[in-house]
Every structure is written in C-alpha cells, then in structure tokens.
C-alpha positions in Angstrom: 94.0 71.8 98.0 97.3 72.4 99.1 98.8 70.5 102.0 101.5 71.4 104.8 103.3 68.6 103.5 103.8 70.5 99.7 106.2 73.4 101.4 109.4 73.3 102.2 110.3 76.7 104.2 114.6 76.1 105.7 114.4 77.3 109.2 110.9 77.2 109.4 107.9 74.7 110.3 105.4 74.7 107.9 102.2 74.2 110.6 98.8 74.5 108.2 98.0 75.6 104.7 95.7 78.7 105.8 94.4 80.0 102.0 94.9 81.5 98.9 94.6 84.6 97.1 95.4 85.7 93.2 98.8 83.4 92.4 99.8 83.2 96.2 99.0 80.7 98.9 99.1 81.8 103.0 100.8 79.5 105.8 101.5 79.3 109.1 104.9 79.0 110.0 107.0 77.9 113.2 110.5 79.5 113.8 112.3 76.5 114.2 115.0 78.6 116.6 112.5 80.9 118.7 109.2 78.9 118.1 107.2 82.4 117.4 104.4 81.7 115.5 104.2 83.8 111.4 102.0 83.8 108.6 104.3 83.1 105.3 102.7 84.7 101.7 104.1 82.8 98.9 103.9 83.6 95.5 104.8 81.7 92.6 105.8 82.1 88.9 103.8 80.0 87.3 103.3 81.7 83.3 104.2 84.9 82.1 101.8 86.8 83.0 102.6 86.1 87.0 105.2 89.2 86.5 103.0 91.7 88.4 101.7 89.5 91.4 105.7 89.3 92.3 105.6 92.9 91.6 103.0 93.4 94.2 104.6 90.9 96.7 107.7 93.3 96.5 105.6 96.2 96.8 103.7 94.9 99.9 107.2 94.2 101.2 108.4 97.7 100.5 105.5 99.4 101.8 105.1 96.8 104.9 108.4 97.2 106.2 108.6 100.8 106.1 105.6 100.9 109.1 104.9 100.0 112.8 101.1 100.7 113.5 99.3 98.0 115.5 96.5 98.2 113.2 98.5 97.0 110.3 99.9 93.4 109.5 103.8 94.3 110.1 105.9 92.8 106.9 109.4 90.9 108.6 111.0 89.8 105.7 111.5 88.9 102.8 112.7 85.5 100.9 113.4 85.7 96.8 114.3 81.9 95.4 115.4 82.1 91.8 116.0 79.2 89.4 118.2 80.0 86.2 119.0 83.6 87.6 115.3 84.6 87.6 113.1 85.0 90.7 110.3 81.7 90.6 109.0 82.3 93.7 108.5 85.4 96.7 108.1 84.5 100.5 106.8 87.3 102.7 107.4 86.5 105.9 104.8 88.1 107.9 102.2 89.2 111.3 100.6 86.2 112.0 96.7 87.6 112.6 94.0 85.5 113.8 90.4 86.7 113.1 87.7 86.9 110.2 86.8 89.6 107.6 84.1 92.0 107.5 83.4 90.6 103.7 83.4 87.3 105.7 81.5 88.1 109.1 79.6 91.4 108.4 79.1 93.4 111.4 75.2 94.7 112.0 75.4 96.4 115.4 75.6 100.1 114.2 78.0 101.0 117.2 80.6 97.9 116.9 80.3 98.9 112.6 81.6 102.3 114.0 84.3 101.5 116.4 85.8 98.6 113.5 85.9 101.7 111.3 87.2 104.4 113.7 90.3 101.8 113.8 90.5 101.6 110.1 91.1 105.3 109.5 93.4 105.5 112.7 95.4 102.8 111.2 94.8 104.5 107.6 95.6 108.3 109.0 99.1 106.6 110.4 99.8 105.0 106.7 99.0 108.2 104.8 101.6 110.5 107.3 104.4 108.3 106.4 103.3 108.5 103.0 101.6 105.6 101.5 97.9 105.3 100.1 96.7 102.0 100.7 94.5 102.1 98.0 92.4 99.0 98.0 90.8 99.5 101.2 87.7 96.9 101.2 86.1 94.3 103.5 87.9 91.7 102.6 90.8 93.5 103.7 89.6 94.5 107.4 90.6 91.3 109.7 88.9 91.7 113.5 90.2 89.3 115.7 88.3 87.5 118.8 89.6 90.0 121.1 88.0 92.7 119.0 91.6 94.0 117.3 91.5 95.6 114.0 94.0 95.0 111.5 93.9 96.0 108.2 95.8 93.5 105.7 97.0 93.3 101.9 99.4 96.2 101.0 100.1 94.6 97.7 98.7 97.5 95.3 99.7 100.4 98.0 101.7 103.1 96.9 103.8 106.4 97.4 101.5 108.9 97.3 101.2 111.2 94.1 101.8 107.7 92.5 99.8 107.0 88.8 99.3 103.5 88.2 100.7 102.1 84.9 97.4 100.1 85.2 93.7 100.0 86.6 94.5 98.6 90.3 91.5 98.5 92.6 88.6 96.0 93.4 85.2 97.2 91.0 82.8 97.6 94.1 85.2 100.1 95.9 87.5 101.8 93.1 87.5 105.6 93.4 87.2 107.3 89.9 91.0 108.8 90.0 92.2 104.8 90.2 90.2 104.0 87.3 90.9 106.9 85.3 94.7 106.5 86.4 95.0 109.6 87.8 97.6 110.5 90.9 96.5 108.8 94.2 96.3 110.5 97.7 94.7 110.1 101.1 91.2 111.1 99.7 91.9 107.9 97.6 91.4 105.7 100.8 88.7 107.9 102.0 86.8 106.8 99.0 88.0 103.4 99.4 87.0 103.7 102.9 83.7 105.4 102.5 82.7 102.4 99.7 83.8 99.5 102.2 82.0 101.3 104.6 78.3 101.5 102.8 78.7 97.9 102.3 79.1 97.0 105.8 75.9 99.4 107.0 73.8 97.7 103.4 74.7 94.8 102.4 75.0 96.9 98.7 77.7 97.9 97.5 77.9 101.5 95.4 77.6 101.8 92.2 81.4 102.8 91.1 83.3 104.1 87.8 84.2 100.5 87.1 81.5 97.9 88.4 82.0 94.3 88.2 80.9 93.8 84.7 83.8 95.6 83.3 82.0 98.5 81.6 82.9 102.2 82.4 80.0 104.0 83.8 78.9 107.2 83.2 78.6 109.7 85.8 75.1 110.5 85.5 74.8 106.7 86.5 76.8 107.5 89.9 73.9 108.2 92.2 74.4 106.8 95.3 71.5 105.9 97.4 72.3 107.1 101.3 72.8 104.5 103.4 69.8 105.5 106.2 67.4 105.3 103.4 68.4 101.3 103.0 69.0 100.8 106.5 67.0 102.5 108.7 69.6 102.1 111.8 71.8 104.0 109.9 72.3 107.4 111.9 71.8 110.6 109.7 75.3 112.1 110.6 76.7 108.2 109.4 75.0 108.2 105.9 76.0 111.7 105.2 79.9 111.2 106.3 79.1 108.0 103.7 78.2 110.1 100.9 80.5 112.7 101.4 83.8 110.3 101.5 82.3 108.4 98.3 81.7 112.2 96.2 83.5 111.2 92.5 85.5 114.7 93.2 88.3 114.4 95.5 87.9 117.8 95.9 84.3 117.2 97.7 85.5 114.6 99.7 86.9 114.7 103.2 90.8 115.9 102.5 92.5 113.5 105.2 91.5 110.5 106.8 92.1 111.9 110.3 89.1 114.2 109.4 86.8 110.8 108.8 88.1 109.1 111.7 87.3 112.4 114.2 83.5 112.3 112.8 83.7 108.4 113.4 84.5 109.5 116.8 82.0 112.3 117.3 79.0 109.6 115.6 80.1 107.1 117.8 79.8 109.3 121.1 76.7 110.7 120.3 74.9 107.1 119.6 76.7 105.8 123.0 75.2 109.5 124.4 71.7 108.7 123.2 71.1 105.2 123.9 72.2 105.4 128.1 69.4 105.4 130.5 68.1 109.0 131.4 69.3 108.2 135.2 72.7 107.1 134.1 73.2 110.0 131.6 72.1 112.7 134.9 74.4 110.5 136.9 77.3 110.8 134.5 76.3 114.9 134.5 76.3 115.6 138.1 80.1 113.2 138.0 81.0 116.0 136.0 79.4 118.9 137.3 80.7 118.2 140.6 84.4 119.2 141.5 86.6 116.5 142.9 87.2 116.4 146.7 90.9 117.1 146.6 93.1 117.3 144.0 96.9 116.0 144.4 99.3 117.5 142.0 
C-alpha cells in the first residue's frame, strides 16, 4: 500500500495516503503557505490504455470547477506533469470531505434514508440547471459526514447534457438504459441513477438493470423491478412508488427533473415526521397554528 512518503506534491504536505480508486490514489494534503487542509486525486499513466482515466480526471476538473453547491466536492485546481511532452500524471486538487459512504455505512432508519436523499437531488437539481448530468450517481458516491452533511463526490464520467458517450460509462447495478444504449443523457438520466442508488439503500438489492454485473445485455422483459415496500416492509407506499417511477426504462415515464424527486422526497419525509408524533404533540402543533399570534411587528 502506498505510503505518505511515496509523493512528492511542491508546495504542499503530503499528510496520509487516504485510498484508491481505478488508476488514481487520494491524499491529504497541507498547504505549506496557508496550512488549509485538501484532498489531492492523482492519476497516473501507467500503460496505454490509462488514456481515458486522465480523460476523466480532466473531465471532473472541467465539470468541478464550473460549480459552487455545498453538496458537491468543489474542484480547486488542477496540476498536469508531463515527461517527454506528454502528460504522465493529473493532480486534482480538491474539497477535503470527511465522512463514510452509503455503499460503506448503509443507512436503515427510513427518515435519515430520506433526508440523505432529499440532499442528493438538491445538490443534483443545482448540477443539472447549470447544465451537467452527473451520471453515475450511486452509493459509493454519496459521502455523509459526522455532522450529518451530504456531499456527493466523483464527477469523473459527468457530462454536458445532451452528451452521447463514445463509450458505455456507468456502474452495472445503477446504469439507466439510455447510458448503455449510448443514447443522449439528461437530468432523467440521474433520476434513474438516483432512483437505482436509492432501492439499494431501502433493500440491500440492487435492480436488475440493462447491463448487470455479468456483462450480458438484458432483455426488457427481464426488467421487472420488484417495489421496494414489498422487500422492506418499512418502506412507505408513496417511497416505493417514487422508486419505481424514477427507475421506468422510458425516460419519458420517469420524473422529468430532479427538483420534481426531491419535492416528493420532501412531501414523504413530512408526512412520516407527521405520522409518527404523539397525538398530544400533533393537536399541540394544531392549535400553534390555529391560533393567531399576539401582536404582529412589521
């Protein structure tokens, strides 16, 4: 395993070797000026075939630095080092984020499930109105720190949207059908994405998808997905169906913006917060509102 000792960053001091992803290792990095505290991607050309994870390190770089959303991982900078006039290694200087993964620590309390997910499609709703489909929204990439922020990470295979891959890009579990048929991407691309990462979290299962792990296409007779309620039976009804409806192979059928998922998030959230008070609380909360205010300063 890689050390601290093993990079070299000018400017910077290389703290802890935090882990590694396809062809690229994470750090933690000290300005040695300022002393703030970043999380440095590298990626390194190692064979030939390394070509498109540089691609995607400049991708996550172009689409990074183009937003400002606290639920995102903000992209500083950017550090190219090229041997023989040809870039051999990418450093993304980047939001350091403490915390854990859903894929890592999956939630089971319905109502925390809901409020990590309302803050996905907040953050999501932001990236598609500037114009970008994130479009490998999973688990994996949903960090929740100890104070209970939301971040979602990994822009390296987000794109402009209307985009069409030159390639299949998309993790197997949570691919929509358009990404595997390499057709153009739009928000109803993440709500798909979404709507997969999401029946993981409330099963433990994921979907059955166009693309599963093993590599074969699927047919879409073999597409059924089983509502989440009917696996979990904490599941509200209103939850499984928004599920289903975000995970339809037709983009068409599926919720049109993620601003539409996250305001049924919302409504699911109230009314399980709603049903689970105490009757005397809930009448007290009533007559609050029932009952016109003393005075009223304007």
């Amino acid at each position: 395993m890689s050390t601290a000792q093993t990079l070299e960053v000018p400017g910077y001091q290389v703290v802890q070797y935090i882990g590694s992803g396809a062809r690229s290792t994470i750090w933690e990095v000290r300005d040695a000026g300022s002393g703030q505290s970043f999380a440095l991607k590298r990626v390194v050309r190692r064979h030939g075939g390394d070509e498109k994870f540089l691609r995607q390190a400049e991708n996550e770089y172009e689409v990074g630095s183009a937003l400002d959303h606290e639920g995102i991982r903000h992209i500083h900078r950017i550090n190219r080092i090229k041997r023989w006039l040809q870039v051999k290694e990418i450093h993304l200087l980047m939001e350091l984020c403490y915390g854990v993964n859903v894929q890592t620590a999956r939630p089971s309390d319905i109502a925390e499930i809901l409020r990590i997910f309302t803050k996905v499609a907040e953050a999501l709703a932001y990236m598609n109105s500037k114009g970008f489909v994130h479009a490998d929204m999973k688990p994996n990439n949903i960090l929740v720190a100890p104070d209970g922020k939301v971040k979602i990470i990994d822009l390296g295979q987000s794109c402009r949207m209307g985009t069409i891959k030159e390639r299949i890009q998309g993790t197997p579990d949570f691919i929509a059908p358009e990404q595997v048929y390499r057709r153009p991407l739009d928000a109803r691309t993440d709500v798909y994405n979404l709507g997969a990462a999401l029946y993981w979290t409330l099963t433990g299962r994921p979907i059955t998808t166009v693309l599963p792990k093993k590599g074969n296409l699927q047919m879409k007779s073999d597409l059924h997905v089983k509502p989440p309620d009917q696996i979990n039976a904490e599941v509200p009804k209103p939850l499984s169906n928004l599920v289903i409806d975000c995970v339809d192979i037709h983009p068409a059928n599926r919720p049109s913006a993620m601003s539409e998922v996250g305001t049924r998030l919302e409504l699911i959230a109230h009314t399980l917060n709603r049903n689970s008070m105490p009757q005397q609380a809930l009448a007290q909360q009533e007559d609050e509102l029932d009952d016109p205010p003393d005075s009223v300063t304007i």
